[in-house]
N, C-alpha and C positions, 0 to 999 in steps of 0.2 A: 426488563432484561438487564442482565448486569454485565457489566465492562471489565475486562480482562486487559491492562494497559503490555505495550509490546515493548519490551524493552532495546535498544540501540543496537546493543551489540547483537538480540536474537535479529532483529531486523536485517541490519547485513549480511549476516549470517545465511538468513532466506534468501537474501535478493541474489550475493554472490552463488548461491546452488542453484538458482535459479538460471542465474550469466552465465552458467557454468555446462547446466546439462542444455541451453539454448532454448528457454525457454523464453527466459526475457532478454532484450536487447535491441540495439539500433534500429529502426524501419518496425518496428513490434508498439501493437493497443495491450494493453494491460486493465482489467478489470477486475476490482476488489470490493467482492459481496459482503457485508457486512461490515465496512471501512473501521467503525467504529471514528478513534480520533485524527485516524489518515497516517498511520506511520508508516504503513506499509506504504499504503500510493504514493506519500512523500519521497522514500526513496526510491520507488520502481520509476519516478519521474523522471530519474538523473539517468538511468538509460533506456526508458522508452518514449517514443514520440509522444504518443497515449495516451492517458491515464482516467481512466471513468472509477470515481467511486460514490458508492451508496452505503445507504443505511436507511434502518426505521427510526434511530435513536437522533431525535433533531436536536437535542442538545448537545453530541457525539458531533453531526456534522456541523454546527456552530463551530465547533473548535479544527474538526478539521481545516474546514475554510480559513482558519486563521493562518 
């Protein structure tokens, strides 16, 4: 499988559309299929209680974890 890294700015970007149509936020789990190296879950963390991510790529969630 090959890795598609998320860059910063596209990241906020999602998460605020996200805070925005209410999908994510305060009291809310959030769940990121394919985490990859967790950029997404890292910032969906700052506003949901939540956060479950996976992957099949174990050297992806290595880094996530970090």
């Amino acid at each position: 499988m090959e890795q598609y890294p998320t860059s910063a700015h596209l990241t906020a970007c999602v998460i605020q559309l996200a805070c925005d149509h209410g999908d994510l936020g305060s009291g809310m789990s959030c769940l990121d299929l394919g985490c990859g190296t967790g950029m997404l879950s890292v910032a969906a963390a700052f506003v949901c209680d939540v956060v479950i991510a996976v992957d099949c790529d174990t050297d992806a969630l290595a880094v996530a974890r970090e």
